[in-house]
Each structure stands twice: as C-alpha cells, then as structure tokens.
Phi, psi and omega in degrees: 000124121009086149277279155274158203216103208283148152292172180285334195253022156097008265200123143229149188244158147270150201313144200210106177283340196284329196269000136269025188194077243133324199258326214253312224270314179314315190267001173271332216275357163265027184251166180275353190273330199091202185280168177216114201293309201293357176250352152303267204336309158337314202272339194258053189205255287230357175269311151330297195310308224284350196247185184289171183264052053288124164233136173291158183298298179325303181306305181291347135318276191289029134283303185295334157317312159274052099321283188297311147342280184334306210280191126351333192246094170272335181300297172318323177295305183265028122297321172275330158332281234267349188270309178317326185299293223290328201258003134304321180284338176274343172287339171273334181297002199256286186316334184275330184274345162308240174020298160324317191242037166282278176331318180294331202044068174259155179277094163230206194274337205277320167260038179197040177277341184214107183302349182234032151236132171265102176283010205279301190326170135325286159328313156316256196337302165324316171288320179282343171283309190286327171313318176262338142306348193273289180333288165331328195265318230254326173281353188263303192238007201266317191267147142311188183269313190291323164316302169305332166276314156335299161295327126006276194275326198148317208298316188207136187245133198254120177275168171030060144331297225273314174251026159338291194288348154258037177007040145302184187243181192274289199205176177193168198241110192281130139307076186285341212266011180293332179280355219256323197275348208203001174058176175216161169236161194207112171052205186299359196237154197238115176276131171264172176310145163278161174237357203205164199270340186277308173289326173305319210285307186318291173325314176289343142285341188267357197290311178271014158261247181040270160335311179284351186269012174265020190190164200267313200275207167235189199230134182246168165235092165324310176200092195297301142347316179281280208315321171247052130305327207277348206269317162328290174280358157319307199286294207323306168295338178305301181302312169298343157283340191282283169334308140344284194307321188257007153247353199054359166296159184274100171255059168265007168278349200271318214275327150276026191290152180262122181246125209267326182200166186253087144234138182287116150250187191272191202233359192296149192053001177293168173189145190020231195318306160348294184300277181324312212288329172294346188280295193290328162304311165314301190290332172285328158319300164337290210303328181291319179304320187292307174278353167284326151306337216233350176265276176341298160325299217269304201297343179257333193256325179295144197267120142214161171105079173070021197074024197234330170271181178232136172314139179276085177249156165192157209233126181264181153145167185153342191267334160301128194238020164277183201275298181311320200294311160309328138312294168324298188311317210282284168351275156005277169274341138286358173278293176350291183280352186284278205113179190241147190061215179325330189122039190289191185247106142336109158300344188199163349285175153271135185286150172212149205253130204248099176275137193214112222262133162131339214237294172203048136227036161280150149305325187266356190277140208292356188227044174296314178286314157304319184281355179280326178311296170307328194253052125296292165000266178309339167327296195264340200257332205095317204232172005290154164284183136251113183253126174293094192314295200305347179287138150001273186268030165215040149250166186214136217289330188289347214273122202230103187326318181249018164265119192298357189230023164319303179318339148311339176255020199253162186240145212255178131228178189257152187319307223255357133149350201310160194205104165236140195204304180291182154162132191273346177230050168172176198307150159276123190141147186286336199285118169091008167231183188184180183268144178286313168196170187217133163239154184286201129217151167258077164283032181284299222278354159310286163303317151325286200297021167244341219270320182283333183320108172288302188302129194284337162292328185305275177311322173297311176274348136322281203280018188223336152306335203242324148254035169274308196292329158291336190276325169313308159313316186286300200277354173310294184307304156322325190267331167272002159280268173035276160299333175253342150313291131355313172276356156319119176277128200326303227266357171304304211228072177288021199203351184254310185235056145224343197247307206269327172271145178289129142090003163315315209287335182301315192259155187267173187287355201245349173296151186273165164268028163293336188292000218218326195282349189269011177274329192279206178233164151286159165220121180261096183276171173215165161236115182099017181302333185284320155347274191320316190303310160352286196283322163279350178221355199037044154189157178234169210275031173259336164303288216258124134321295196288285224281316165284320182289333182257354159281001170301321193278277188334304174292311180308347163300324195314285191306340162311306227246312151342285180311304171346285156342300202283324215287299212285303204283342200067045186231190192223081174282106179225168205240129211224129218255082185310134183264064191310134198204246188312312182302320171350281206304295186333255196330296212291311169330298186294295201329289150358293204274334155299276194298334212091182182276111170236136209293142180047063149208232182315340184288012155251192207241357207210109189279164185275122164313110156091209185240015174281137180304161177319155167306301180269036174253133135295113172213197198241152193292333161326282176315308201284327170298312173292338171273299234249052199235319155307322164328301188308304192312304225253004149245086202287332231269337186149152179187171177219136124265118173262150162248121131319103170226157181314132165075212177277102162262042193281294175257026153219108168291323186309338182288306181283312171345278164353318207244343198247347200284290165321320187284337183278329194261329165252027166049051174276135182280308193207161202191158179209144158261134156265113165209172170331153184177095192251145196220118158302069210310012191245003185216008168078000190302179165189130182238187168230018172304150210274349190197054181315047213290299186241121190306098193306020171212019158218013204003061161241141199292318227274076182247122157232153196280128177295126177211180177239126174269284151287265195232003181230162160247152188247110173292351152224137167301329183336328203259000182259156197251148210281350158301324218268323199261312150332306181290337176303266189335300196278359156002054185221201225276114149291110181217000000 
C-alpha cells in the first residue's frame, strides 16, 4: 500500500488519492461520456493497495495509465496521455523561454543580473544557463524546507545561489606577499618568487584572477603598498647595477643607500656617485610607473570565470611612509588619473585609500602629500574610495606606528563594502580571510505585514517577533551552508587553500577545509530600512527623529541576535549592510504583486540599499553622514557612505577632501564619491559636462554616464537591470 510519494523535486509527502482522482476526473470530462465517479474510484482504490509504500509521482501515473487502458474508457487514457505530456510541456516552457531570451541577448533583469558580466559574449551565456539551472536544483534538493520557503515567499534572499553546489567561499583578502615570496603554481604554469617590481605587479593579477575563479565573490589585496615596496628597492639595485656594468665604477654602497623619497629629477650638475644615484632612482621610477600601468591595465582586459568577467578586484593602500612604499602609491595614482587607452576611468581594481591620522591625513603627516593627491585622483577617476583607520571600530590595539608590519593591523575592505576584521576563532585581521557566504532579509515585507496593527507599539513589537523568526531562519540556513561548505576538499581551491587562507597551508590536498574556514564571516544581510520605517511609522529615517531610533534598534537588534549566532553555531556571524544589485528589484516585484502599490514603500521598482537614506530624499551630505554614520559600527559585515555631488570635480579635489572630512568627524567606516562622468562608448573619450549628446573627438551620439551601481563601476548602464536604472535615474545631489 502507498504511503508516501517522492516528488520530482526530491520532496517526499504523503500519499494523497484526491490529486488521482482530480487527474482522472479532468481527462473523462474532455471525454463525450464525462466523468464516471464509480470507476475513478475503483481504479484509484486499486492503485492504493496495489503499489509500494513509497512511489515516485511518475510511477503512479503510469499506473493509472494502464489502469485506464485496462478499463472501458480507453479514450479517457489517451486523454490523461495527452494531459501528462501537456503539463511536462509546461514544467519546461519556463526554462525554455529563459533560455530564449539568453540566447537572443535580450536586455532584461535575468541577463542583466550582475552589471559586470557581459552576458551577451558566449562565455556570458554559458554562465548564465548554467546559473538558472543551477538555482532550481539548490532550491529542490540543497534547502531546508523552511529555508526554501522563506526564499519562496520573499522573505530571504541566499546570495550566489547559483554557486551553492561548489562550496565555494564569497572572498579574500590575498597575503600577496606570501605568493610574492614563495611563488604558486596556477593550472599548468608555475609562478617563481619575484625579484623585480614588473614580475611583482604581474603576480599580483595573476593571483586574483586565479582566485576568482576558485570563489563566488571578489578578490582584494589588503595592503597593496606594503606588499611590492620590496620590489622597489629591488629594481632600484638592477638599475645600479646596470649602471656599474656600463662604467666600471664600484656604486654597491648605493644598493643600502637611505633614500628619503623615489623622485624623478634632471641629472644637470650631477657627477659621479650622485649622478648614478639620481639615475637609478629616475629609472626605477619608470619602471614602478609601467608596472603600476600594466597592473591597472591587466586588471581591466583579464578574464575570468570562463572569459565572460573582468576580475571583481580590489586594492587597499595609502599607509606606507617608506620611500619604496610611497613610490608604489605615487605611481599608482597617476597611472590612475592618466586612464587606460584613449584616457577612459578604470573599472577595476577598485582602489580604496586606507586613511590615518598620524600617517597621511594630517598636514604634518609624511604621507599627507599623497593623500591631497589622491582626492585629486577621485576627483576625476571615482576612485580611490576611502576607509577610515581611525573609526572607532576599526582600530586595533596591536597597531604600532613603528612596526614595519603594521598593515596586519590595519583593516581592508572590498570595493563593493564586504568587512572582515573581529574574529573569534583566529588572530583580529583582515589579511588571508573573507566572507564565506551572506544571505539577505527583506524587511519592508516584514513590516508591510504588520502594518494593519493600529496600536504602534502593538505593530513595532509584531514586527520584530517577526524578524526574530527570520533571523533564525537565516543563521539556520547559513550554518547549513556552511556545513556543506566545509566537506570541500583543499585540492577543490588550489591557490586559495595552499597560499591565500590562514592557515590552509597546513592541510593536504586531500583534507576537508574545515579545520581553516571558520576564520571567515557569516553575513546576515537586510534590505530597505527606509521602506520598513515607512510602513511602521510613515516615515524614514532621514525625515523623523523618532524614526533613525528605531531603525538604530532594529539593526542593533540585528547585530545582537548575530552574536547570538556566533555564541550558538560557533561561527563569526555579522551583520551586513547589503550592496543590493540584482535584489534591488526581487523583492519589491513579489511585494508589489502581494500588497500593491504603497506610497514611500513599493511605489518605486526598486527598495533602498541597506540602512541608506533614500536616493531622492534631499539633504545636505553633512545630514546624510549624521544619519547613516551610526549604522556603521553595528554593521561589521560591511558598509558604505555615498555622497553625489554636482557638476565637474575634475579640478576640485577640495570637495572629496570635504566629504572624507565628514568621514572623520562622524566615525564613518568607509565612503565613496559620485559626480559626473561621460564617457564615449565608441573611443572612449571622457568629460564631465552636465550634458553630452555628441563626442567633440569621434561625433559620435553613442554617450553614456560612468556611474557606480553599488561600490563599483560600470562602464555602461547597458548592463543594469531596471531597477538598479530607476534607482540611477531618481539620484540626486547632496549639497
């Protein structure tokens, strides 16, 4: 007899006679006899007894096929035939019409889900086919049940779905300099240690296109400054030697010489040791300048994850105040402000500027100079971004002003804001760790459903009952991830866990990583605080007083019940201020289609990242650094503050000064500027006029705006998806 009954999707339920005689009763009633009651019953009375006590739904179909054969109403078989056919062809039409418009390279949200993949290419397509098959199976047999409803319903969004079933990890922060020090092998070629600043800058790309194709997420360089200063004084002796070799003089005392800064001057009046010494300096400049252009370069044309991306890099630095170390910065940032090709603004990496009172933001501070330099830099490039040493909850007790090896204690981030820093089960640093995985919660819709409670305490304490039990859901589902995570064998990720994760170097290729991953973070992400505020008070919290407390409670609840987490599962749970993209949309579409349109809640296309005041609420970036400048603390997992500001900041650096200024005075963790930027998709020119219709150095109309979709940029909006270009489109400037 039929107890239970596996399903297609790996699901098993118990046995239900009503949805076989429901099945039967459909296919007599396209019949001229109709339905006949006593003999559906017979046959679904004779298909009970007669079968296993477990059957998949496909056997018990084609039982009642030859049942209905058997009986008289042979019509009724080849009705119930043509209905099974009919309802396979429709569990495929979804996929087949997906599929379709891959193929087509049509512009929608499903090929314009990650703004920095060109799904158009081959390669594009191929990721994106295997990405939406991939989701269906990871939601069928991968999820719990409460998980899968929960994503279901709305509720919780699982990032990088799509690469579950290859226990990868999200990101990391490469320890360039172990590879720099000890070389890798990557696929069939075997990288040796560097010696020279041209082989550093190469290694250092080649470590993180590598990398990415071992992880879901992006790849950083923690202190991008420390790590090839040494390459600096390397090259420096090549060049003196060079010199030797073409004079015959002894200069080897020049190869420890104290050298105060790497600047090119002319050589008039110089003579002998002098002369040599000004030479090799001049030349090694060259040479830090090329590779730092040839890093840049490489970081924008290389390929990986099958050839359809450009790496998701990103670079810390600003804090080395040796002469090599300054060099590298210095370089940097003008292959920076020069541009790549034609002069275009570099997509990648992004640069972030690690700011430090003591260090460089200060006037009297030795790398002070660099740093007017840099928000020259961002003026015009966007980037570097900036993080802040000096917030509160990102200093470290270790941190020593005269340790040549300070930058362990300095804390990195990822372009687009991921933060790793605390940690409970290894050393506090950011360097050789990353997030394992992050999932979202939408709490707009949380709220929405609360929302009929007239009494306002009544509804506030609803809705936080209601994001107790999502949160559960969330560190369950996370921890079962994890957990599946984990049985990943080292030799899965040959450069991530032999070179780049602590303490990887330890396990054999045949070892699980478990022993080594629990160094990372959990990431419990939300979405939409303002929404939510909306819908629980009819205001957010850039309007309302009343309104910044509670959502200050709310995340702190968040980050409470995080500890909680970390306490109960033994992980390093933290709560992360989502850089919403492809998600923008997700949720507000299911709301939408629950609720309707509700005014400053659903009535864009789009929910607000995060704990950010809205895009189109006016305010002055001063207000907008005090409200959301509390968020940051109680969100270690990661953040951002952006400012918009107006016209051409081509020539006034003083403006990001100003905005880094904000960041200082309000204990902002990490911050980026927007302004203008037109850009000529077909030569590539670029200007920052309010309005560009045709390119004064190709006429040609084909003009798009440079923008930051989340924490990176996008050389064309082509590639965003319409939420993400609404939320563009309703922008606008704090001043």
């Amino acid at each position: 007899m039929i107890q239970t009954v596996l399903k297609r999707d790996g699901r098993v339920v118990g046995y239900n006679e009503e949805k076989i005689k429901a099945a039967i009763r459909k296919a007599m009633l396209q019949t001229e006899l109709g339905e006949d009651e006593a003999l559906i019953h017979r046959i679904t009375d004779r298909i009970g007894v007669s079968g296993k006590e477990q059957m998949s739904v496909e056997e018990i179909q084609d039982k009642v096929e030859v049942e209905l054969m058997k009986s008289p109403r042979k019509e009724v078989a080849k009705r119930y035939i043509a209905y099974r056919d009919k309802r396979s062809i429709a569990r495929r039409a979804k996929t087949r019409d997906m599929f379709l418009e891959i193929i087509e390279a049509k512009n929608n949200d499903i090929t314009r889900e990650n703004a920095n993949m060109n799904t158009d290419s081959p390669a594009g397509m191929m990721m994106k086919f295997a990405s939406e098959t991939t989701k269906p199976f990871v939601d069928d047999y991968l999820l719990s049940d409460e998980a899968r409803e929960a994503v279901k319903n709305g509720y919780l969004h699982i990032h990088d779905k799509d690469y579950y079933p290859t226990k990868s990890l999200t990101c990391v922060q490469h320890p360039l300099d172990r590879i720099l020090k000890s070389g890798f092998i990557a696929g069939h070629g075997e990288s040796r240690p560097a010696k020279r600043i041209e082989t550093a800058s190469i290694i250092g790309c080649i470590s993180l296109e590598t990398a990415q194709n071992e992880m879901h997420g992006g790849q950083a360089i923690p202190a991008f400054d420390f790590y090839l200063a040494p390459y600096v004084r390397s090259s420096f002796v090549e060049e003196v030697k060079c010199i030797e070799q073409l004079s015959g003089e002894d200069y080897s005392e020049l190869y420890t010489a104290e050298i105060d800064d790497f600047i090119k001057r002319p050589l008039d009046g110089l003579k002998g040791k002098e002369r040599a010494l000004q030479h090799a300096i001049n030349r090694t400049v060259s040479r830090v300048h090329q590779a730092m252009e040839a890093f840049i370069h490489n970081m924008n044309t290389i390929h990986s994850r099958g050839g359809n991306q450009v790496v998701f890099s990103s670079i810390n630095y600003g804090t080395d105040t040796s002469a090599e170390g300054r060099c590298i910065i210095r370089e940097l940032l003008q292959s920076t402000y020069e541009g790549v090709g034609n002069g275009a603004t570099a997509i990648f990496p992004i640069q972030i500027w690690k700011k430090k009172r003591g260090v460089n933001y200060l006037p009297a501070d030795r790398n002070y100079d660099l740093y007017q330099q840099a928000c020259k830099v961002t003026a015009r490039r966007f980037f570097p971004n900036f993080v802040n040493l000096d917030a509160t909850f990102n200093q470290h007790e270790k941190w020593d002003a005269n340790d040549p090896e300070r930058y362990k204690y300095e804390v990195a981030t990822m372009g687009c804001r991921t933060r790793v820093f605390e940690n409970r089960y290894g050393e506090k640093t950011s360097i050789g760790r990353g997030n394992i995985s992050f999932s979202t919660i939408n709490i707009v819709r949380l709220a929405i459903e609360c929302m009929a409670i007239v009494d306002e305490n009544e509804r506030i304490d609803r809705f936080f009952a209601k994001l107790d039990d999502v949160l559960e859901v969330t560190a369950r589902q996370l921890n079962d991830r994890f957990d599946f995570q984990k049985t990943a064998l080292a030799k899965q990720f040959p450069l991530l866990m032999t070179r780049l994760w602590n303490g990887a170097d330890q396990l054999k290729p045949n070892d699980t990583i478990e022993p080594v991953i629990n160094q990372g973070t959990l990431g419990i992400g939300f979405i939409g605080l303002a929404e939510c505020l909306v819908a629980l008070i009819g205001k957010h919290h850039g309007e309302s007083d009343e309104a910044q407390k509670l959502g200050l409670r709310i995340v702190s609840h968040m980050r409470s019940r995080a500890n909680e987490f970390s306490e109960r599962y033994g992980h390093n749970f933290s709560v992360l201020a989502t850089p919403a993209e492809g998600l923008s949309g997700k949720f507000t579409t299911k709301d939408r289609k629950t609720f309707g349109v509700l005014p400053g809640i659903t009535d864009k296309i789009y929910y607000t990242n995060s704990n950010h005041v809205p895009v189109y609420y006016h305010c002055s970036p001063r207000k907008k650094a005090q409200i959301e400048a509390p968020y940051h603390e109680l969100t270690r997992g990661g953040h951002i503050f952006y400012v918009e500001i107006d016209g051409d900041a081509t020539h006034n650096p003083k403006a990001i000064a100003d905005i880094v200024a904000l960041m200082d005075q309000n204990n902002i963790g990490y911050c980026s500027v927007n302004h203008n930027r037109n850009r000529c998709m077909d030569c590539g020119y670029e200007d920052a006029q309010d309005s560009l219709d045709e390119c004064p150095n190709c006429h040609s109309h084909n003009i798009d705006k440079l923008q930051r979709i989340t924490g990176y940029l996008v050389g064309t909006t082509d590639r965003w998806n319409k939420a993400k270009l609404a939320e563009l489109n309703d922008r606008v400037v704090h001043k």
